[in-house]
C-alpha positions in Angstrom: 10.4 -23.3 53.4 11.5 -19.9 52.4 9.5 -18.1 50.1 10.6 -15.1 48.9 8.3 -12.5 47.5 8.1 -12.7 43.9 8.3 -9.9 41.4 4.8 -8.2 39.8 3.7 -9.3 36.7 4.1 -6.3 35.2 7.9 -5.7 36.6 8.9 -9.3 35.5 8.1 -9.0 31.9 9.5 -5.5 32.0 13.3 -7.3 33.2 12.7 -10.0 31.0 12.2 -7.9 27.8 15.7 -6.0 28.7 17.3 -9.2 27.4 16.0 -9.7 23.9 17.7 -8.4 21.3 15.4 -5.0 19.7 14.1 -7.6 16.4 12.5 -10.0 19.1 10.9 -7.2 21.0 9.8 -5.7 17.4 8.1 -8.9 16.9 5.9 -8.5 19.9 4.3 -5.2 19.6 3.3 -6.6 15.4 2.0 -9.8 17.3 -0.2 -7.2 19.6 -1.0 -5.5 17.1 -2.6 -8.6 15.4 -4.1 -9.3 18.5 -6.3 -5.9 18.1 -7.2 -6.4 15.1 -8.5 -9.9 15.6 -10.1 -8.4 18.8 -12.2 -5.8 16.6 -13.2 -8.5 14.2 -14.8 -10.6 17.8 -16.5 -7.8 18.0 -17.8 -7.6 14.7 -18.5 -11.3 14.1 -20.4 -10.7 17.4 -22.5 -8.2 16.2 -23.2 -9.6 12.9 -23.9 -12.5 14.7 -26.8 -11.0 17.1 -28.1 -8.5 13.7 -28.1 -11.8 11.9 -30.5 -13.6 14.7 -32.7 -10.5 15.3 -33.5 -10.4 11.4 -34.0 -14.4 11.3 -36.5 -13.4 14.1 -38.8 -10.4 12.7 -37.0 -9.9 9.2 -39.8 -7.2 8.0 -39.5 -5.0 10.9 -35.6 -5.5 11.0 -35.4 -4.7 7.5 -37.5 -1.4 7.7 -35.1 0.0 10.2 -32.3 -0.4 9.1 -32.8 -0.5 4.9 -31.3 3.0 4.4 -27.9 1.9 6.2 -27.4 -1.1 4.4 -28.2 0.6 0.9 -24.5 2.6 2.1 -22.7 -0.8 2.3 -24.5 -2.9 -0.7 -26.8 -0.6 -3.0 -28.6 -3.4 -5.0 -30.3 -5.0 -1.3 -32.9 -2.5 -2.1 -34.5 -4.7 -5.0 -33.9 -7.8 -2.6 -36.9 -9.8 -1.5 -36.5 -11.5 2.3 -35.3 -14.7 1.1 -32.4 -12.8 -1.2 -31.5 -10.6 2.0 -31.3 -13.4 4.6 -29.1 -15.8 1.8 -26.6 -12.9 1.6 -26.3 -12.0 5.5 -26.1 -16.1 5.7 -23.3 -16.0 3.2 -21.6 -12.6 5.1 -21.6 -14.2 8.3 -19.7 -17.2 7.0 -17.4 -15.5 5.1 -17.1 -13.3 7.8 -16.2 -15.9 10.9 -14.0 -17.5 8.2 -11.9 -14.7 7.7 -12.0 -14.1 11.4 -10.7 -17.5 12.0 -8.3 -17.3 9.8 -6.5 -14.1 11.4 -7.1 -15.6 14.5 -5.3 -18.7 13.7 -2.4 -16.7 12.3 -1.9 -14.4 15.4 -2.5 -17.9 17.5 0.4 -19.4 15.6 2.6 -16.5 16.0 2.2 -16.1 19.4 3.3 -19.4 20.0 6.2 -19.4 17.8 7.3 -16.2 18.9 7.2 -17.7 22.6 8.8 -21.3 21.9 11.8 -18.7 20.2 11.8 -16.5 23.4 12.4 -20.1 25.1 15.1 -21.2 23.1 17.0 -17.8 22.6 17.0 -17.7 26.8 18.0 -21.0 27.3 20.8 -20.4 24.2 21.5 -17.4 26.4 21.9 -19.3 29.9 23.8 -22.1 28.6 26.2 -19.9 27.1 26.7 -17.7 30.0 27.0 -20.6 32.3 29.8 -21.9 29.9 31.2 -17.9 29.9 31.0 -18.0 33.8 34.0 -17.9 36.1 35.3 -21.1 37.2 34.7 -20.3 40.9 31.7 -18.6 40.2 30.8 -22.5 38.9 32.4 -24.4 42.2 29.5 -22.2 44.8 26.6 -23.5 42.5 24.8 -26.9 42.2 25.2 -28.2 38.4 21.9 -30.0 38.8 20.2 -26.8 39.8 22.1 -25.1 36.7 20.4 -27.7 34.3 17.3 -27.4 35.8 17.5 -23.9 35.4 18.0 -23.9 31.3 15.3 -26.3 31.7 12.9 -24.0 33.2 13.8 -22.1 30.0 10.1 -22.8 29.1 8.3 -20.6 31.6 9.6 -17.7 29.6 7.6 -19.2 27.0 4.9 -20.0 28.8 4.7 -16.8 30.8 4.9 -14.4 27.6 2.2 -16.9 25.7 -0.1 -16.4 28.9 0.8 -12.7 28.6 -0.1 -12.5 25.4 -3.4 -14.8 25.7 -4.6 -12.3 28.8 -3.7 -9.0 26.3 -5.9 -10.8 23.7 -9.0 -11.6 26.0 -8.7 -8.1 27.8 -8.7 -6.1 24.2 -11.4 -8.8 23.1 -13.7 -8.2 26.2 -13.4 -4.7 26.6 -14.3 -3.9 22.8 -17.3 -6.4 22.8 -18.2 -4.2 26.4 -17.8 -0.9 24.6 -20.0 -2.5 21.8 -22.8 -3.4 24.2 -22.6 -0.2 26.2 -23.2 1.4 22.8 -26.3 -1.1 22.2 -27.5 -0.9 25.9 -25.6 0.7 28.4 -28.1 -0.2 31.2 -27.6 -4.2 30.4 -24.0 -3.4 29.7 -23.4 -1.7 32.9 -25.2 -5.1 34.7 -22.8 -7.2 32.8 -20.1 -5.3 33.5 -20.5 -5.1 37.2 -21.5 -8.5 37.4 -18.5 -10.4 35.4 -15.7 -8.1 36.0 -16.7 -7.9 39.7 -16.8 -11.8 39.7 -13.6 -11.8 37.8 -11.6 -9.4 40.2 -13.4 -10.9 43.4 -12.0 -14.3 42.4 -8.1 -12.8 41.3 -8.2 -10.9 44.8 -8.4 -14.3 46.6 -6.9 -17.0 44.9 -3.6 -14.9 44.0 -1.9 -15.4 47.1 -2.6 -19.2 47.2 -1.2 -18.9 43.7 1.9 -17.5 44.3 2.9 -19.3 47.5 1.8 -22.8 45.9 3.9 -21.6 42.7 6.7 -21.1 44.6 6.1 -24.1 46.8 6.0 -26.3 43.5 9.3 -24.5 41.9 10.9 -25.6 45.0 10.1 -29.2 45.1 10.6 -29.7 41.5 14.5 -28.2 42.3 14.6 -30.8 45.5 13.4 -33.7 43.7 16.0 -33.2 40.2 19.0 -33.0 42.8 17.9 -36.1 44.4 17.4 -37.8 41.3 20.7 -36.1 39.8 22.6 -37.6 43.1 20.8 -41.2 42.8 21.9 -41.4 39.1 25.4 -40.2 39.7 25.6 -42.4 43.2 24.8 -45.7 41.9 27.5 -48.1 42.3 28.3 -46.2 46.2 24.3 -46.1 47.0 24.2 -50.3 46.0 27.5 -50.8 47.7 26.5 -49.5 51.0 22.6 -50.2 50.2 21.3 -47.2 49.9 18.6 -47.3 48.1 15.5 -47.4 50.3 16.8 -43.8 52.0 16.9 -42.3 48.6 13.4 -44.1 47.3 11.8 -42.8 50.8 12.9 -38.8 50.1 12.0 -38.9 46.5 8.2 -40.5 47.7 8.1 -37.7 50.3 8.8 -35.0 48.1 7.5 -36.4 45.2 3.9 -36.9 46.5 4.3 -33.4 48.2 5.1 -31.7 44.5 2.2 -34.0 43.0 -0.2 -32.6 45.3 0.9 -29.1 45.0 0.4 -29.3 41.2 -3.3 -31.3 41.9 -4.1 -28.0 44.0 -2.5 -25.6 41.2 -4.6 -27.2 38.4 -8.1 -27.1 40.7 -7.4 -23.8 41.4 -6.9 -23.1 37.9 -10.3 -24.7 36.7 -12.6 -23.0 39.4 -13.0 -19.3 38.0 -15.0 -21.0 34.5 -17.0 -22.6 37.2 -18.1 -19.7 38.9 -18.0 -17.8 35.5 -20.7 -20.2 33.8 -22.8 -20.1 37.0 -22.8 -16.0 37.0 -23.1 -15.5 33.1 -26.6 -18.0 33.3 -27.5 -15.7 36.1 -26.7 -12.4 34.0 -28.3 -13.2 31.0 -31.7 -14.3 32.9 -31.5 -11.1 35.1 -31.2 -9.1 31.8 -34.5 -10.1 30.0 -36.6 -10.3 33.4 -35.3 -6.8 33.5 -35.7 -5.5 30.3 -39.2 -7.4 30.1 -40.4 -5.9 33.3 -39.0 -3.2 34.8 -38.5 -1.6 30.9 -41.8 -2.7 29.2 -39.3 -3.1 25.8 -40.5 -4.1 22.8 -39.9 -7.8 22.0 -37.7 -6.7 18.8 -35.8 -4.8 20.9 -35.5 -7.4 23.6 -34.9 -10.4 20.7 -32.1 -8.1 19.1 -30.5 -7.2 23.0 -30.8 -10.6 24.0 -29.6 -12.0 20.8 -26.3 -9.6 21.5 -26.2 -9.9 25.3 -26.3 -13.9 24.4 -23.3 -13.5 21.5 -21.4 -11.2 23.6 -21.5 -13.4 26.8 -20.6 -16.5 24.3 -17.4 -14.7 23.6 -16.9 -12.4 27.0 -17.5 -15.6 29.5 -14.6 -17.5 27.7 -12.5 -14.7 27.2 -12.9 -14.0 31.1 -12.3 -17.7 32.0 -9.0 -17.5 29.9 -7.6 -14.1 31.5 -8.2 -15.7 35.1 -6.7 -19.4 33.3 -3.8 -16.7 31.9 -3.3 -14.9 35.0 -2.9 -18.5 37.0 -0.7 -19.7 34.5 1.7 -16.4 34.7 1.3 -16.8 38.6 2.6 -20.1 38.2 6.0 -19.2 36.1 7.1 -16.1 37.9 8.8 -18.0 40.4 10.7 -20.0 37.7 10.9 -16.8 35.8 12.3 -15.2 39.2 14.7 -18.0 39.5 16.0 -17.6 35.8 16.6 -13.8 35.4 18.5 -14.6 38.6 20.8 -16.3 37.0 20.4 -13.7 33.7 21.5 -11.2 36.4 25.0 -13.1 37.4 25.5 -14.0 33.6 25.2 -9.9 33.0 27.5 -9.3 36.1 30.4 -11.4 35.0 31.0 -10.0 31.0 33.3 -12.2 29.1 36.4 -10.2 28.9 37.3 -9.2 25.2 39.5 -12.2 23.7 43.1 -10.5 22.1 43.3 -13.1 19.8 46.5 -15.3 19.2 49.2 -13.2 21.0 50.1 -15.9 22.7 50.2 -18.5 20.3 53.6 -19.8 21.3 56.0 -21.4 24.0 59.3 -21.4 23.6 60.7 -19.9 27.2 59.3 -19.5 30.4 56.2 -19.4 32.3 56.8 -16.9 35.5 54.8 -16.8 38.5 55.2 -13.5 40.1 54.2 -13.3 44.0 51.0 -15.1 42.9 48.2 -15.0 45.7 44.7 -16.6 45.7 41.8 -16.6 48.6 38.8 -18.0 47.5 35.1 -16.9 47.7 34.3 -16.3 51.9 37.3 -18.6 52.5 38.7 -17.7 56.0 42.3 -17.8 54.9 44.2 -17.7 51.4 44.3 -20.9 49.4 47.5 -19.5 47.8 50.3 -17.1 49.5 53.3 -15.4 47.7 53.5 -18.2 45.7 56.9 -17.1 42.6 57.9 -20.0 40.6 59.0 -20.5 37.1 58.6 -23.3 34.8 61.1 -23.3 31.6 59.3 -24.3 28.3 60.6 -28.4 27.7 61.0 -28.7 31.5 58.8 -31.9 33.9 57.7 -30.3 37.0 56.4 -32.0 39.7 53.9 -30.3 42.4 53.7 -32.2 45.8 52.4 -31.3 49.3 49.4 -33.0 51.1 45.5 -32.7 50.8 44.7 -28.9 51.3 48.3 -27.6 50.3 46.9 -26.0 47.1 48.3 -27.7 44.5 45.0 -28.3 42.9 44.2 -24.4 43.3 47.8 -23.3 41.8 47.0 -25.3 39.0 43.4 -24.2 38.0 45.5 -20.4 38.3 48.0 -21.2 35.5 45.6 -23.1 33.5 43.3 -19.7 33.8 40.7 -20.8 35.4 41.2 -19.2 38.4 42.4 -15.3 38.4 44.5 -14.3 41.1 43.8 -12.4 44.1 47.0 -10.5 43.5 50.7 -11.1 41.7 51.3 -11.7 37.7 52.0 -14.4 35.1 54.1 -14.1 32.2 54.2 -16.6 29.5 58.0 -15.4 27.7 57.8 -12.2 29.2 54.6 -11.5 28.0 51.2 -10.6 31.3 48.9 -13.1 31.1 45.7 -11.2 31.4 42.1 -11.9 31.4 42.1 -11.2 27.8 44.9 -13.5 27.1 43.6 -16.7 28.9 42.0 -18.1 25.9 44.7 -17.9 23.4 47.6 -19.2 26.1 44.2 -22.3 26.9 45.0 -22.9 23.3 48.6 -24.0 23.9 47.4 -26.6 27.2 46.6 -29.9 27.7 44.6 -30.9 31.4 44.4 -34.6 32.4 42.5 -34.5 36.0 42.3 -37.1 38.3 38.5 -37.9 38.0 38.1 -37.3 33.9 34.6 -37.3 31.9 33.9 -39.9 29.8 31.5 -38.8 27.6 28.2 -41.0 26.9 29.4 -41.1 23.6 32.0 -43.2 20.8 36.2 -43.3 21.4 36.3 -40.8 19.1 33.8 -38.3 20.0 35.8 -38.2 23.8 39.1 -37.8 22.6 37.6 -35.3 20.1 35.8 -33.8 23.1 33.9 -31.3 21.9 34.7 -31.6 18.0 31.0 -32.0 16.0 31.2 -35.8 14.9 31.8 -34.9 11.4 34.5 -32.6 12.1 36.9 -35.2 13.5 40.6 -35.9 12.3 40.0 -39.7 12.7 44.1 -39.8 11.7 44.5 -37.2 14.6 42.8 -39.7 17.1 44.8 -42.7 16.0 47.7 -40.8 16.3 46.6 -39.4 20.4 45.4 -43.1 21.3 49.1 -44.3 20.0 51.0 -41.8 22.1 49.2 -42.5 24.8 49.5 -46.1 25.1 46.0 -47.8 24.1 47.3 -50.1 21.6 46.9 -52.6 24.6 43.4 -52.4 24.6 42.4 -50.7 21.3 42.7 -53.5 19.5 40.1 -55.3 21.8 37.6 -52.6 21.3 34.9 -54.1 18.7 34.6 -51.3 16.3 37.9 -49.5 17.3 37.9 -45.6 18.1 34.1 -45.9 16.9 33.2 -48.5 19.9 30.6 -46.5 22.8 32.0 -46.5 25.8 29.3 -46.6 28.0 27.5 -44.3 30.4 30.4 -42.7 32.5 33.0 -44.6 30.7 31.7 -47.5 32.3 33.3 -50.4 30.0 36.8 -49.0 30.5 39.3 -49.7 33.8 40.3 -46.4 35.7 43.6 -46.4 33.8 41.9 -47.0 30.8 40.2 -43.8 31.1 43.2 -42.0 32.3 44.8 -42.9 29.0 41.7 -41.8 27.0 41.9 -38.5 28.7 45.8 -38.6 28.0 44.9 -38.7 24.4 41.9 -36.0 24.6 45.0 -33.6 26.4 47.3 -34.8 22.7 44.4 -34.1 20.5 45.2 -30.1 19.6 49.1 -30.6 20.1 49.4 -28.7 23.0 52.9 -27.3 24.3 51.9 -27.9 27.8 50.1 -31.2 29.6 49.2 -30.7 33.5 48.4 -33.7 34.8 46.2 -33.2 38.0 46.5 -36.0 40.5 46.4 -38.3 37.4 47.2 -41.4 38.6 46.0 -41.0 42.7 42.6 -43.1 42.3 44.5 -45.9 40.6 46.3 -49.3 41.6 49.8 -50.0 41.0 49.6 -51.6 38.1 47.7 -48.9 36.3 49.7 -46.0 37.9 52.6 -47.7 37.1 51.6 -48.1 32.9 49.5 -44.7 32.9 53.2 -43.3 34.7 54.8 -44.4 31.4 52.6 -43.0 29.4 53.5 -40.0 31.2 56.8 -39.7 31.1 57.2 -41.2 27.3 55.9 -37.3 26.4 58.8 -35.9 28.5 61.2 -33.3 26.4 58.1 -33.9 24.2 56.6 -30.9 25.5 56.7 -29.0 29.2 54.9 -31.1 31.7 53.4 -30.3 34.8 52.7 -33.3 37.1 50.6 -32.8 40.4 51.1 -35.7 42.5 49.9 -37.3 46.2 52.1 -40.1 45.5 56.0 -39.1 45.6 56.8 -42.0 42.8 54.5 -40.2 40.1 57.0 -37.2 40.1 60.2 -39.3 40.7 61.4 -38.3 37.1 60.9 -34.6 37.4 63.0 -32.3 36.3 62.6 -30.1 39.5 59.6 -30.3 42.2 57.7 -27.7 44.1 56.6 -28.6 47.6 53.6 -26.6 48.9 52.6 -26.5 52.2 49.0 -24.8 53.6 49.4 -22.6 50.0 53.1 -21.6 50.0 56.3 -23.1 48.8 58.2 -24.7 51.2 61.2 -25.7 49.1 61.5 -26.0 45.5 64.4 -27.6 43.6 66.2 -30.8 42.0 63.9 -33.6 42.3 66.0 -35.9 44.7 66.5 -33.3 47.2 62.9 -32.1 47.7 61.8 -35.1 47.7 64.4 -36.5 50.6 63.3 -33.3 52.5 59.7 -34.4 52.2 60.0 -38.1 53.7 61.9 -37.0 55.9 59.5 -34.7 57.4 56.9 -37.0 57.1 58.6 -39.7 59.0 59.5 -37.0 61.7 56.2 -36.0 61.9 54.1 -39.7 62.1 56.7 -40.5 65.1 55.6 -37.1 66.8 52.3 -38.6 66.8 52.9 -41.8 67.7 55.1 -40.5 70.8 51.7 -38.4 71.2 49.6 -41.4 71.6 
């Protein structure tokens, strides 16, 4: 399995940053700003903490020497007895770890939200510029992959939340270090070697396990989501041909390999508090025997120390486990990360091109194609050559050739969703540029051969796209009357509010074809392509859904690609294409008696052949 090298920590939220807007970016640096401030209270509550226990321990001697200092913060403790001066450090410290808390909580919660907002903004982001993306740019990438990857929108989250945790912990342990250092810089420096030596020995060698079974686990979770995506969409073909055992066996295989990936990424994660707990035991007991032995300390001094060495390591050892818990967790999302701002990167490489607005809001001459030519993406050969055509506005045209003569292609080029390699179109005299596309998309209708039936009610698909509320329900009754549902409208049990299934699943092929007819009506378009409409269907529904066709003729200007020769039989005119140019183009009845005639010619050249 490939595994390319991943980007640094560092680097990676560096790129990632460049795409959030300046307020999102604000929002972090006031976040980390919280996070010192709740980093110097640690400290504080930590100190308080071990002052607290020393003067629980030897209040008289505590007192003594340190009375003047206190008299600076609260005058009155002077005329204190014991039991007044340890009820109000009681009442400090509470008051004190509440307030601590508190802040704590409140950065905690900010952190998160700001992350989970990161998430959605980048996945807002992706979806968006997937939508934005050239057409071709869509036909070289996997769709399942492209879901997965707003998906993996999370590991944004979840790498700037681990970020942010790990900034925390480091501020957090390297104050309360400082603190100690201050206290005891001997004990300090032995808790400093021994922890943060620990700490780095254990990042050193677990990181590149980390990253490689990271990358490993990004890869199989991809695998597995296009096997599932290709079960779910294969169903009736994979129970036709009974399939189902080969696709069960891959999805164990790579299911059990991802599942003990992510058993190795979560033992890995939990073995640096292991070794943590063991060394900080160790640390502490090394301190006294060293302070009690080798220093001859008073036991004050070694009560107080030990009292800070033991509230320091309660908040350091933690704080240590969670930077190496952070630092696995951010291991484990750069390769989604990687994988996303991948995708962030083509997004930023393709910018929408500025819409003109409505300058080509109407239809009422031609549409020219000027020498129009089209090779797509590492193709060997042009899909499209020279191709100069034009289509009056009111006129049927019909498009015929066989499979791979580009009829398919010239069509996704005057719908827009193709630009050409070279040549010009002009909708009455006007370019059609880049700019333009939307605004002349405005003024088309697209029926295709294979259309989407959305999950979803009559309605909602012929209203594809339209927010449920939005809906001209008189609009829809209007598109499923011209397009020659009333035979099976009326059987629907709620009407144009009745599901229709996964897929379209509880309509017949022409059914669909008609529902997509209406979808093409919805936003009275001046021009309806039909794409190889009726080529999947039997003769009975091509022949009703051919009706339904040509009842919109001198309607509006149609443009009718067509495998079968019948579908285009009432054309005005009809192109021929053959390997991507035209080979004749004219009145109907001609091109199409040149075209049998050829084809006869050319299946007795074959049978001579053989």
């Amino acid at each position: 399995m490939d595994l390319p090298k991943p980007f640094g920590i560092a680097k990676t939220l560096i790129k990632l940053f460049k795409y959030l807007p300046a307020r999102r970016t604000r929002r972090f640096w006031i976040i980390l700003a919280g996070m010192v401030f709740v980093a110097l209270m640690e400290t504080i509550s930590a100190g308080a903490i071990a002052f607290y226990a020393a003067t629980v321990a030897d209040p008289q001697t505590i007192i003594q020497q340190h009375l003047p200092r206190l008299q600076t913060i609260l005058p009155s403790i002077a005329s204190m007895d014991v039991r007044g001066i340890i009820t109000l450090l009681s009442i400090g410290i509470v008051l004190l770890v509440i307030i601590k808390n508190i802040t704590q909580a409140a950065v905690t919660y900010a952190s998160k939200f700001f992350a989970a907002n990161i998430s959605g903004y980048l996945g807002e982001y992706m979806l968006r510029g997937f939508m934005d993306m050239p057409y071709e740019w869509h036909l070289h990438h996997n769709s399942a992959d492209l879901i997965q990857g707003i998906d993996w929108r999370r590991y944004f989250g979840n790498l700037i939340t681990a970020s942010l945790k790990a900034l925390s912990d480091i501020l957090i342990v390297f104050i309360l270090l400082s603190t100690l250092f201050i206290a005891n810089s001997i004990i300090s420096l032995i808790v400093f070697l021994n922890l943060g030596g620990t700490a780095l020995l254990i990042i050193k060698h677990v990181r590149k396990s980390m990253d490689r079974l990271a990358r490993i686990h990004r890869d199989y979770n991809q695998s597995i989501n296009r096997d599932i995506t290709k079960a779910m969409h294969g169903i009736k073909e994979i129970k036709i041909y009974g399939r189902e055992q080969a696709f069960t066996k891959k999805y164990d295989s790579e299911v059990y390999q991802f599942a003990r990936t992510d058993a190795l990424l979560n033992f890995t994660n939990q073995l640096p508090s292991w070794f943590l707990e063991i060394m900080g035991v160790a640390m502490l007991a090394i301190s006294i025997w060293i302070m009690f032995f080798y220093f001859g300390d008073s036991s004050v001094k070694i009560t107080g120390t030990v009292a800070l060495l033991a509230v320091a390591s309660w908040r350091i050892l933690p704080a240590i486990s969670r930077i190496l818990n952070s630092t696995t967790t951010i291991r484990q999302s750069i390769p989604y990360v990687h994988r996303g701002l991948e995708y962030l990167d083509d997004i930023v490489a393709h910018p929408v091109p500025a819409f003109r607005g409505n300058d080509l809001d109407t239809f009422k001459q031609e549409l020219k194609l000027n020498n129009i030519s089209f090779t797509y993406y590492k193709a060997n050969r042009p899909a499209l050559k020279d191709i100069s055509l034009t289509i009056p506005c009111g006129q049927t045209m019909g498009i015929i050739g066989t499979s791979g003569a580009g009829k398919s292609t010239l069509v996704d080029i005057i719908i827009g969703l193709l630009q050409p390699s070279s040549g010009d179109i002009y909708l009455d005299g006007r370019k059609l540029t880049p700019e333009r596309v939307k605004s002349w998309q405005k003024l088309l209708g697209y029926v295709p051969q294979f259309p989407y039936i959305a999950p979803a009610t009559l309605a909602e698909n012929v209203a594809f796209g339209i927010l449920h509320d939005d809906i001209d329900r008189t609009r829809v009754e209007q598109c499923c009357h011209m397009a020659a549902m009333d035979d099976f409208l009326h059987d629907l049990p709620q009407g144009i509010d009745s599901f229709l299934g996964e897929r379209g699943v509880k309509l017949s092929g022409g059914q669909r074809q008609r529902v997509a007819i209406a979808r093409a009506l919805y936003h009275n378009p001046k021009v309806i392509i039909f794409d190889e409409a009726t080529s999947s269907l039997d003769t009975k529904n091509e022949q009703a859904v051919q009706q339904t066709i040509y009842s919109l003729k001198d309607k509006m200007t149609l443009i009718i690609i067509a495998h079968r020769l019948s579908t285009v039989d009432d054309c005005d005119t009809v192109v021929w294409l053959e390997k991507g140019r035209i080979n004749m183009m004219g009145e109907t009845a001609s091109v199409l008696k040149k075209y049998r005639q050829q084809h006869i010619e050319n299946k007795s050249g074959k049978n001579l052949c053989s």
